[in-house]
NUTI-310071 format. One record per atom (N, C-alpha, C): residue in one letter; x, y negated, z negated. Coordinates in steps of 0.001 Angstrom, whole numbers, plus 500000, padded with zeros to 6 digits. Atoms other than C-alpha are relative to their C-alpha. Layout:
N
AXYZ
...
# end
This chain:
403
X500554499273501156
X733667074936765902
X500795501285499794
X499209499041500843
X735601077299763974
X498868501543500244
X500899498857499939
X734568081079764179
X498839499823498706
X499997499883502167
X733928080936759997
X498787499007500525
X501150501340500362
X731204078114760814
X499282500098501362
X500929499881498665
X729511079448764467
X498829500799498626
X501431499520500385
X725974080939763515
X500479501742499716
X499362498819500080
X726352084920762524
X499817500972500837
X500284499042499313
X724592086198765524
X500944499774501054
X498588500548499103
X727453084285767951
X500977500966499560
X498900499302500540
X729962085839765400
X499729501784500371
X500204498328499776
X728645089540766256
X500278500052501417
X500159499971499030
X728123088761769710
X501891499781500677
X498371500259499542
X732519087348770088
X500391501699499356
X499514499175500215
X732882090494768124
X499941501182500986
X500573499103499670
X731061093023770138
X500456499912501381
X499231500410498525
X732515091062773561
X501650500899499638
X499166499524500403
X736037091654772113
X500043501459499928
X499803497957499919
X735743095759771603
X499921500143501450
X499851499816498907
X734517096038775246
X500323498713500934
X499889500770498813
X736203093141776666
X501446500069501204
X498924499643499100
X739330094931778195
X499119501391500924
X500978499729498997
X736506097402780294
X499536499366500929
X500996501033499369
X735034094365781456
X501369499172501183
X499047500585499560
X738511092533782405
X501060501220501209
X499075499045498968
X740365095957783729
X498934501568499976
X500746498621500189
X737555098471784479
X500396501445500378
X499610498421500349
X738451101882784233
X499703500807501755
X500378499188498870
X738649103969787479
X499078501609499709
X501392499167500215
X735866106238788401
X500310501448499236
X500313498785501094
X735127109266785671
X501471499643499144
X498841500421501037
X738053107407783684
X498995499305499106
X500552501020500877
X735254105381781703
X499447500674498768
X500509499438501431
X734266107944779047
X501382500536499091
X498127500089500977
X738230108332778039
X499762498765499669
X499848501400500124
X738034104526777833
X499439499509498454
X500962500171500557
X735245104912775610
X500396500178498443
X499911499158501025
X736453107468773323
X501178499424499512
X498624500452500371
X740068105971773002
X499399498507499487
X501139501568501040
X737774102386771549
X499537500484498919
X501280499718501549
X735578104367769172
X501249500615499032
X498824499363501208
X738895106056767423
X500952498379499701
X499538501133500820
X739891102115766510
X499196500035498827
X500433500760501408
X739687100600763049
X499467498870500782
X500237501035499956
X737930097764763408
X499817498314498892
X500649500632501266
X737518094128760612
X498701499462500768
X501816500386499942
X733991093263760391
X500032498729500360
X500334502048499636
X733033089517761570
X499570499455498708
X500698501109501924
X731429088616758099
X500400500282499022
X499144499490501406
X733239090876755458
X501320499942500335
X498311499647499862
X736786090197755364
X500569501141499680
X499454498841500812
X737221092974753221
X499605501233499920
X500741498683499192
X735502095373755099
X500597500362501557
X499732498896499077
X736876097745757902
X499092501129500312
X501012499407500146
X734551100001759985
X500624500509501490
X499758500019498989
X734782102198762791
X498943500146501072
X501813499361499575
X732096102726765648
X500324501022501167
X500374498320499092
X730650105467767932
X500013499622501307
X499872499801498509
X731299106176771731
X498727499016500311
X501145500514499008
X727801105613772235
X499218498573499980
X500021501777500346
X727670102011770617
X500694499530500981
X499330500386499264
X730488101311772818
X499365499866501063
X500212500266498726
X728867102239775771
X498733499243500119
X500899501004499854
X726047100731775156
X499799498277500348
X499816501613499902
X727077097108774942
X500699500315501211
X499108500228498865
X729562097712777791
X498790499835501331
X500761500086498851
X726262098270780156
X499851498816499765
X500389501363500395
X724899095361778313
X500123498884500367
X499209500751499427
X727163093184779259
X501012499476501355
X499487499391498467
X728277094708782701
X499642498768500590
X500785500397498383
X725983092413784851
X499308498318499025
X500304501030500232
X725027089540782440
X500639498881499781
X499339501636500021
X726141085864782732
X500609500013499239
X499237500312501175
X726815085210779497
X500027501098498810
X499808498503500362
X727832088544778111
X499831499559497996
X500120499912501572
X728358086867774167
X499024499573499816
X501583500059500259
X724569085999774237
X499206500958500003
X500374498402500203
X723718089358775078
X500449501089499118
X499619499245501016
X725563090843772757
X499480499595498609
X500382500531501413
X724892088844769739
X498391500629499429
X500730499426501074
X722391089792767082
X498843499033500532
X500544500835499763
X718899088325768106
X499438499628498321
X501253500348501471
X717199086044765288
X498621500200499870
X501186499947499384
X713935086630764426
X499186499228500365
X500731501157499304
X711040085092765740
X499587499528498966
X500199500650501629
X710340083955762035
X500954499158499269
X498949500865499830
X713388082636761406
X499582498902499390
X499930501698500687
X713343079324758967
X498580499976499462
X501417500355500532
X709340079868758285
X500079501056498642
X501062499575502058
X708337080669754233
X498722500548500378
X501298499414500084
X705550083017754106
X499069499341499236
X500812500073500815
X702920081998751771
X498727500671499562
X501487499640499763
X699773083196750321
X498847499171499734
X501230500565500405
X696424082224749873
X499801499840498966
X500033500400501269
X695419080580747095
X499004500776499246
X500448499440500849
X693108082882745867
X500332501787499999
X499098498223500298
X694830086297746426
X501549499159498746
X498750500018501019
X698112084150744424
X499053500080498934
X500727500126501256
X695345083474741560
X499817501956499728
X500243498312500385
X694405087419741694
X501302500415499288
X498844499432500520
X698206088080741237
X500570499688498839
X499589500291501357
X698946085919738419
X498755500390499070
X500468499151500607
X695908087229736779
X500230501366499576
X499405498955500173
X697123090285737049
X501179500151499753
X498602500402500612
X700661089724736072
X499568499620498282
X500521500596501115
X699121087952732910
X499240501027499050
X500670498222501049
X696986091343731884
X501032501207500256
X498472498961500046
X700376093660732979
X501256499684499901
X498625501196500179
X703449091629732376
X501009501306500288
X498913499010499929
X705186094962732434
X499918500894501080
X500190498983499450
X704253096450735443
X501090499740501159
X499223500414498718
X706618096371738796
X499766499206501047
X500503501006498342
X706714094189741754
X499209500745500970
X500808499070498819
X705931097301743663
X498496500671499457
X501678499358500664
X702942098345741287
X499012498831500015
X500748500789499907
X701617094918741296
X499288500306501780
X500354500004498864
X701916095086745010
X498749501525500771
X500795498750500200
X700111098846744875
X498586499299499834
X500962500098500778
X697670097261742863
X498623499029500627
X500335501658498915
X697067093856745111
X499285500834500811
X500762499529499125
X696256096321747856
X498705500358499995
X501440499833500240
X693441097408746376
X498950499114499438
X501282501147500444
X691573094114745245
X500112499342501717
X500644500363498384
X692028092798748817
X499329501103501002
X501224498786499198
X690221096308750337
X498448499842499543
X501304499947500869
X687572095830747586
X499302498359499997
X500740501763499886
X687126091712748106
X500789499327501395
X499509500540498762
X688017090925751703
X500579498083500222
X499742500953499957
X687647087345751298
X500900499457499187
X498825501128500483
X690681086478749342
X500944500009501208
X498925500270499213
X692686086852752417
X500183501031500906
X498852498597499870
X695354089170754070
X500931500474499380
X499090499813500789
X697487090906752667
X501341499627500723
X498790500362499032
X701084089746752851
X500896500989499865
X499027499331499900
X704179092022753112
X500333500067498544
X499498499476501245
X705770093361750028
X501591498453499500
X498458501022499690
X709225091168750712
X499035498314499431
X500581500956500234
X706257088139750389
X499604500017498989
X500538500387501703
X705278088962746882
X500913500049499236
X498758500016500714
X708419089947745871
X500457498547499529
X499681501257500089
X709546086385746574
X499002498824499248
X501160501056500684
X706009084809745427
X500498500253498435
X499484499516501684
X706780086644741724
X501110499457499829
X498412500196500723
X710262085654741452
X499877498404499827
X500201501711499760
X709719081821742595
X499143499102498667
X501181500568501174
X706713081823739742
X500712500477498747
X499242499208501153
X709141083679737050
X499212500669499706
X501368498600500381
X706581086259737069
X501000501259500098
X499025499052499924
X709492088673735911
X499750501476498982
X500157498440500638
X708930092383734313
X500356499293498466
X499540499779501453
X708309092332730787
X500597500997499408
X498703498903500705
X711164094175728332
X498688499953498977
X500782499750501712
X708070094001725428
X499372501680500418
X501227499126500867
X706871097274723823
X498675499985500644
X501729499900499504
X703316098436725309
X499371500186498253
X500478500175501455
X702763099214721548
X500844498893498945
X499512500550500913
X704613096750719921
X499763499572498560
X499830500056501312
X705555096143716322
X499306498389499857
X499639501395499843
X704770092265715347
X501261499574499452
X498956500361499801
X708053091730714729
X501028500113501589
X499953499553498229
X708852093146718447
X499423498676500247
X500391500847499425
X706462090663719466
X500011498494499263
X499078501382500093
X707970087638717433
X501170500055500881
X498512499769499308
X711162088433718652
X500246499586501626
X499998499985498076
X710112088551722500
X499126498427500218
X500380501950499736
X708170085042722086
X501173498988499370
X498992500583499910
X711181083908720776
X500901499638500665
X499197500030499233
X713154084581723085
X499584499571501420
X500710500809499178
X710939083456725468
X500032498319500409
X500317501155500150
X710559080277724242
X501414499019499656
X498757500660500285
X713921079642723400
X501443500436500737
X499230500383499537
X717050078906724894
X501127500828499519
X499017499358500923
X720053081741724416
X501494499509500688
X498780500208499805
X723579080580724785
X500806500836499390
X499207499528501096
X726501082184724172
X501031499003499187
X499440500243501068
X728805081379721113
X501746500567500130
X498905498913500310
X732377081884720339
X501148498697498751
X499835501114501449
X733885080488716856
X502063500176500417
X498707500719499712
X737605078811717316
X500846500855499247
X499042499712500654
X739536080455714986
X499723501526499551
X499934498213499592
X740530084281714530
X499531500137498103
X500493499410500957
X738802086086711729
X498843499524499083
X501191500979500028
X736334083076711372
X498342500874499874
X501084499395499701
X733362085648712130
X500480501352500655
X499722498269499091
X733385089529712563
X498617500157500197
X501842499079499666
X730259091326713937
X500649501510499438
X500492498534500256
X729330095051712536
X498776500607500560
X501521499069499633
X727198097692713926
X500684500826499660
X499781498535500298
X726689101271713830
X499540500037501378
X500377500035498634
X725776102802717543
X500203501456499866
X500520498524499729
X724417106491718230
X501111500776501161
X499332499745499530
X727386108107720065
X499399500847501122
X500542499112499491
X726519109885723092
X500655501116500341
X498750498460499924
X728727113234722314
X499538500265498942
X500617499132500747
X727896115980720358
X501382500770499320
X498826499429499847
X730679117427717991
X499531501100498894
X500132498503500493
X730959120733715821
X500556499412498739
X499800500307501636
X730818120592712052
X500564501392499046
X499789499002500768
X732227122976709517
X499330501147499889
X500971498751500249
X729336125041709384
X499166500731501339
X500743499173498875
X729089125814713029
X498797498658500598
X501265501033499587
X726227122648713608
X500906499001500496
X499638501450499247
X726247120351716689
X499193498974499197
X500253500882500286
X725809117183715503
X499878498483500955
X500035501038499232
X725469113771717140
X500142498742498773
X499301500929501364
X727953111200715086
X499515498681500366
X500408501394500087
X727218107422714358
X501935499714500075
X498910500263500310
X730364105361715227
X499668498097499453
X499698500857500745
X731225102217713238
X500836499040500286
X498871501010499351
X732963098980714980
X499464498953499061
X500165501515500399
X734142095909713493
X500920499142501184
X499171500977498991
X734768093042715909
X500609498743499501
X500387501460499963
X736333089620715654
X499342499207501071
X500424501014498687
X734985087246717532
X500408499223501081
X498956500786499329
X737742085305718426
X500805500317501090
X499285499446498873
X739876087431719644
X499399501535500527
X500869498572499780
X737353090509720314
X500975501302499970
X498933499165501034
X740330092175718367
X498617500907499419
X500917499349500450
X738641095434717325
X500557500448498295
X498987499732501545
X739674095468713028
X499864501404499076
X499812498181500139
X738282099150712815
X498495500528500632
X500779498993499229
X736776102086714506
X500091501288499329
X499596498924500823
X735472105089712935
X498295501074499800
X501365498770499573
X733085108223713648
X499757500273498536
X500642499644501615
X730707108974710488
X499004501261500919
X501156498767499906
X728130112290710526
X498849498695499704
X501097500687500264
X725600109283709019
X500437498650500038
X499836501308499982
X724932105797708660
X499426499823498852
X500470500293501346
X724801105178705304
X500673498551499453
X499101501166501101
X726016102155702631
X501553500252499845
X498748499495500799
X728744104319701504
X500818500238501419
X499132500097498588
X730358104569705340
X500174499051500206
X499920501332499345
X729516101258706170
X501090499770498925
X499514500754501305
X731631100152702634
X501657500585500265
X498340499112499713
X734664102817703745
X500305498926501123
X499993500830499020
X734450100980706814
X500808498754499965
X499059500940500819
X735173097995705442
X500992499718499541
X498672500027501112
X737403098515703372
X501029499695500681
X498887499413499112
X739688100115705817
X500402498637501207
X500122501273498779
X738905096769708521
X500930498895498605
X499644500816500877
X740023094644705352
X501201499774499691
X498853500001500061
X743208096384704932
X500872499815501151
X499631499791498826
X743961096085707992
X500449498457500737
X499717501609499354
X743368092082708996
X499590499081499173
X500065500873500889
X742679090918705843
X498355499560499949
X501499500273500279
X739160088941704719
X499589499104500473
X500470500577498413
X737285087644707541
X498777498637499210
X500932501086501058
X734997084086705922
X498646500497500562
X501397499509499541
X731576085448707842
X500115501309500996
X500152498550499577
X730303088783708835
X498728499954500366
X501055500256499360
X727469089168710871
X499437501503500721
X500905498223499335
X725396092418711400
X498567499824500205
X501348500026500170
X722099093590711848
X498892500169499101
X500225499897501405
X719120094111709446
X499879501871499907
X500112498901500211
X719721098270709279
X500128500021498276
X500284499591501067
X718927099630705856
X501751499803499413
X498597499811500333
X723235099905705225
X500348498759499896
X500191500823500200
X723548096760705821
X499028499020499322
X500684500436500971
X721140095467703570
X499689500548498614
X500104499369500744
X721693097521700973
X501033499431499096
X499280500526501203
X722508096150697427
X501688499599499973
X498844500488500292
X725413096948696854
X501835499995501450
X499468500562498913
X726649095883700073
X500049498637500273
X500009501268500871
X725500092444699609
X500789499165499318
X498805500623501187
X726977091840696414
X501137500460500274
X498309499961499852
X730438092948697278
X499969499494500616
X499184500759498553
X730817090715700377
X499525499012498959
X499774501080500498
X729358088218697915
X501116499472498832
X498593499659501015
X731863089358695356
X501269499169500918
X499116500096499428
X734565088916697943
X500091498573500445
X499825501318499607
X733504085468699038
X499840499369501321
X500076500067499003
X732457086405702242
X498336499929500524
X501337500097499855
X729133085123703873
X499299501188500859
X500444499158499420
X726977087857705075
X498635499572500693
X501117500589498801
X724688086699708233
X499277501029500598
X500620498817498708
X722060088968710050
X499243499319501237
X500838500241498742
X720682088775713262
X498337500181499884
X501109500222500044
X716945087965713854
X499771501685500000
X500571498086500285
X714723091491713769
X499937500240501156
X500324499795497979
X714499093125717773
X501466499293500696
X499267500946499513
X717397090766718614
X501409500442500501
X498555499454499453
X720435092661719883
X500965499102500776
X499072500445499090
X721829090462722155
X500760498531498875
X499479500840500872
X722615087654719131
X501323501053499267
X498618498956500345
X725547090641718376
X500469500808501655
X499750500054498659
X726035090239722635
X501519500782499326
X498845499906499860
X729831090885721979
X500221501994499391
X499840498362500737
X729291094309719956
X499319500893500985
X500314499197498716
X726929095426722702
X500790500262501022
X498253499911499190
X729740095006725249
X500966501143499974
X498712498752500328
X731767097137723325
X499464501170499900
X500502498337500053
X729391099905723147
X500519500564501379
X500032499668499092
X729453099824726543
X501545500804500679
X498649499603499722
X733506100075727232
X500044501114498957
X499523498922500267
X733447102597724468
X499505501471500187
X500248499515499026
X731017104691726229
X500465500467500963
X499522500421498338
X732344104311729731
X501277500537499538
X498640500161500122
X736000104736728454
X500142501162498838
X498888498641500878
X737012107103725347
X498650501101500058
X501170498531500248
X733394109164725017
X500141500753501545
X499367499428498319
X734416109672729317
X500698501113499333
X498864498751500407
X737286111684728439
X500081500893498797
X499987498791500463
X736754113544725635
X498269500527499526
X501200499344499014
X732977114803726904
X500411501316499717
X499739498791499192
X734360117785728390
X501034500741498738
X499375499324501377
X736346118618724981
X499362501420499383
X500331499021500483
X735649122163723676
X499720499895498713
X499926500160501269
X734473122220720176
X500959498561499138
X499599501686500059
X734607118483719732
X499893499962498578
X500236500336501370
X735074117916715979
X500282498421499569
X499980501852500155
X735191114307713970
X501455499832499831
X498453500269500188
X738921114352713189
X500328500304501110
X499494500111498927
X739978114933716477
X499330498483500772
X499931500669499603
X737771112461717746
X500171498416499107
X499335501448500809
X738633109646715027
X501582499710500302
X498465499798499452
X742442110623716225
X499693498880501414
X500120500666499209
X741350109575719440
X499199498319500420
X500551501200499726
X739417106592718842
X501160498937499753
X499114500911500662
X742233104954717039
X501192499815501091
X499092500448498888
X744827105626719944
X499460499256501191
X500626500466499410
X742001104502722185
X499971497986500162
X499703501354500853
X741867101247720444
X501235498832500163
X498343500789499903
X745539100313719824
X500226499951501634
X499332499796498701
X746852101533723387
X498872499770500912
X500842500316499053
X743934100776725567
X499147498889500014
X500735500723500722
X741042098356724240
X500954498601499838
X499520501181500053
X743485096012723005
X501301499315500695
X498356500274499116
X746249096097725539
X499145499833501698
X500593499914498101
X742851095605728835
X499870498876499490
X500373501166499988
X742409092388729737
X498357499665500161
X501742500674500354
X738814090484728462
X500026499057501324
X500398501355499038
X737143088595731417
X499722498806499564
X500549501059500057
X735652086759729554
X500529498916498664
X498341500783500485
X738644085296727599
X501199499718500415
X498696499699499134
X740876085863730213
X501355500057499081
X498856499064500396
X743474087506728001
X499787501405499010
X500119498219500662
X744086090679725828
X499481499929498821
X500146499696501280
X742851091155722421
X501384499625499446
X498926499821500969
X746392091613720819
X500475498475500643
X499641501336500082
X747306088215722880
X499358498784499117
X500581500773500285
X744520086470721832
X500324499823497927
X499585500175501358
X745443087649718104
X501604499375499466
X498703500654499786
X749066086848718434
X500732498436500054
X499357501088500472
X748823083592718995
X498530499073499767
X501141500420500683
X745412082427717688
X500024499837498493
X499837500530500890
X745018080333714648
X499451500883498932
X500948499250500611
X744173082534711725
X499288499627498873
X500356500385501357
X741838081704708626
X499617501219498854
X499809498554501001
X741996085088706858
X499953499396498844
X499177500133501331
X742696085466703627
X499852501496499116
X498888499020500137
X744816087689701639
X498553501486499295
X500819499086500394
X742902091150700436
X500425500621498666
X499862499683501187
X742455091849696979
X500747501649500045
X499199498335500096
X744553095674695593
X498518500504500461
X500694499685499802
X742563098239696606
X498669500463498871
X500634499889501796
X740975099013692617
X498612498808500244
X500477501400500481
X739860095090692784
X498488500508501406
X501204500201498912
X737973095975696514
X498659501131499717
X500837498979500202
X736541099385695474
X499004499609498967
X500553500324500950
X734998097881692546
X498948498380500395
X500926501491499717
X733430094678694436
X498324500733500586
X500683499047498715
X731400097455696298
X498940500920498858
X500521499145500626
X729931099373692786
X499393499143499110
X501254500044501469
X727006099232690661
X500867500386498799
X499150500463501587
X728388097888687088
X498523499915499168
X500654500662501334
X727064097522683737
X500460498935499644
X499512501241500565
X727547094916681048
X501915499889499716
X498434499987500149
X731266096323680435
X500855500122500916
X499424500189499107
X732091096490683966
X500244497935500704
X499584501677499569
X731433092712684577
X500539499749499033
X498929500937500963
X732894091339681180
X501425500646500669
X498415499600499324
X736575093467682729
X499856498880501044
X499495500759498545
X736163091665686031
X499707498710500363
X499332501346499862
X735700088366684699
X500889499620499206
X498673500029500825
X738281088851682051
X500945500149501351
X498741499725499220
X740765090331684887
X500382498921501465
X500141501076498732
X739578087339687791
X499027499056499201
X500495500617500122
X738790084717686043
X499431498841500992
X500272501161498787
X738445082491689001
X498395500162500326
X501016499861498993
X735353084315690065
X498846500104498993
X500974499843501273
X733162083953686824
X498770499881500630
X501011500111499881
X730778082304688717
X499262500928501066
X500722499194499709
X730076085293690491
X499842501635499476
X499932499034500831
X728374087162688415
X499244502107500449
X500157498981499650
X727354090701688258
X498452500570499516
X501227499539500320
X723669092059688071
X500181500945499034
X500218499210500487
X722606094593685697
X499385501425499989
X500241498934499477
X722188097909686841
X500056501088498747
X499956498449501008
X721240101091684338
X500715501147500599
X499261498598499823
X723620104026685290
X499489500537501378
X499895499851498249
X723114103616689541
X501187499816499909
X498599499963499346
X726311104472691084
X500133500968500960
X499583498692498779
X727541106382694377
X500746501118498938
X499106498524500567
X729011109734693557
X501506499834500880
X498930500021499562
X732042108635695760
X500706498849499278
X498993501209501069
X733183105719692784
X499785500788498629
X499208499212501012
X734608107109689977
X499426499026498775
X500115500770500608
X733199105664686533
X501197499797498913
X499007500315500974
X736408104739684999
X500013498575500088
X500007501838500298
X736478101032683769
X501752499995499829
X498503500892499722
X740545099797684025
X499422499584498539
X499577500274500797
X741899099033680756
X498850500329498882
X501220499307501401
X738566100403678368
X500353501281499504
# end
């Protein structure tokens, strides 16, 4: 039998022989045995069970096993690790302290293993006859075995909260990932956790703005806003558009910006399907969460400690962040880079209207703004343009092209 496949208290016990087994073989002359000792405990040692662990130990470990082993037969039996006297036996409980617990699990779904177990203590003080109590380590394992696992729901929840969490309950989440590059982008917005200095002297706390593909979790733009409005989300855009061209599905959440008119109709203008995620549902935009996380962890790290953090400095830095970092680390869970995966991944883009044609897919029109823009694209007659009375952002200009 191979070391790798003896039992692990044998494996401690060859180990623990080995440190004092040149004491044992050439013992040390008299008041030479605490040099002996000390010149052992200043080794490195590798561990018996972690390969990849190194450790060193103390004089008085040393000498300890060395008595240990002084005078007994079989010195790697004495050394070794004893098992316990439990060893191979499953605890269980009684069947009517487990009934107490899933009752109680069932009226606190959200409380802890260790608060249940708090809690347990005191119905078996107050009703003797369900049992004994068992060890903490024994309910731990009873809860986990029964999927009696901490509820994530809301103590006040919304009912949409609590669709959401019986949904997910009840249903089955896989992940997704669509074949071809630009096939599907995700959008969010995400609460930055840095504070930067505004013109007028006011800390602020900016919203930043990612678009992902999916494919190649190519990031097609990044970009710090003071708000989260329509009119950011739409810059946003734009700027992701010019950039990798027009992606066939887009997939966000339901925030007010995203559902806002004339956000809508321009991606329907454009020809692009606009998908949202269920309501509560974050993890159906798994891949954008991810990225909060690396952009967290990674560019908000380093410029933290920035003095009078303003948004143009840090939009400077998101963008070198991005190019030179982000898309040049390797994805685990694609096992290659972003810029590889775009490089040589199949693309289904398509080409991006001038910028006039995009700014205008994006604005509240009248009757003389749609007759221009199905005179000037006739292709797209059949998508037509609502009728809006004199709504328009103050950042689109009302000049009609060629009127």
């Amino acid at each position: 039998m191979s070391n790798t496949q003896a039992p692990i208290w044998r494996r401690w016990g060859q180990f623990r022989h080995s440190v004092i087994g040149e004491l044992l073989s050439s013992p040390p002359a008299k008041r030479q045995l605490q040099q002996a000792i000390q010149r052992l405990s200043q080794k490195i040692y590798q561990h018996p069970i972690d390969e990849d662990r190194k450790f060193t130990l103390g004089a008085s470990t040393i000498e300890r096993w060395y008595y240990k082993a002084k005078t007994a037969d079989d010195p790697v039996a004495v050394l070794g690790r004893r098992p316990r006297s439990d060893a191979g036996i499953r605890w269980s409980m009684p069947g009517a302290l487990l009934d107490a617990l899933k009752a109680q699990y069932q009226t606190y779904p959200r409380w802890t293993v260790q608060l249940h177990y708090d809690n347990l203590k005191v119905v078996v003080q107050q009703k003797p006859e369900l049992g004994k109590l068992p060890s903490y380590k024994t309910v731990l394992r009873c809860m986990r075995d029964n999927g009696w696992w901490k509820s994530r729901e809301p103590a006040q929840p919304a009912p949409g909260q609590v669709q959401a969490a019986r949904h997910l309950e009840n249903r089955e989440v896989r992940g997704y990932e669509i074949s071809f590059l630009h096939g599907l982008w995700h959008l969010d917005f995400h609460h930055a956790k840095v504070r930067i200095l505004d013109a007028s002297g006011n800390w602020l706390q900016p919203m930043v703005l990612a678009i992902l593909d999916d494919h190649s979790r190519i990031c097609c733009h990044l970009q710090f806003y003071l708000v989260e409005t329509a009119e950011c989300l739409v810059h946003g855009l734009a700027q992701a558009f010019m950039k990798r061209g027009l992606p066939r599905v887009l997939m966000t959440d339901n925030g007010s910006a995203m559902l806002a008119e004339e956000t809508r109709q321009g991606l329907a203008r454009l020809g692009i399907d606009h998908k949202t995620t269920l309501p509560y549902s974050p993890y159906q935009n798994g891949k954008q969460e991810v990225f909060w996380g690396q952009l967290e962890g990674r560019l908000l790290e380093l410029v933290r400690k920035h003095k009078n953090l303003k948004l143009s400095f840090l939009n400077q830095a998101a963008q070198a962040w991005v190019e030179q970092d982000y898309h040049r680390s390797l994805n685990r869970e694609i096992n290659s880079t972003p810029l590889d995966r775009l490089l040589n991944g199949k693309s289904v883009a398509r080409n991006v209207p001038e910028s006039e044609s995009l700014r205008l897919a994006f604005t509240f029109c009248d009757f003389l703004l749609s007759f221009w823009w199905q005179r000037r694209f006739p292709k797209l007659m059949h998508l037509h343009f609502r009728h809006y009375s004199g709504r328009q952002h103050p950042h689109q200009s009302t000049r009609i092209p060629g009127w």
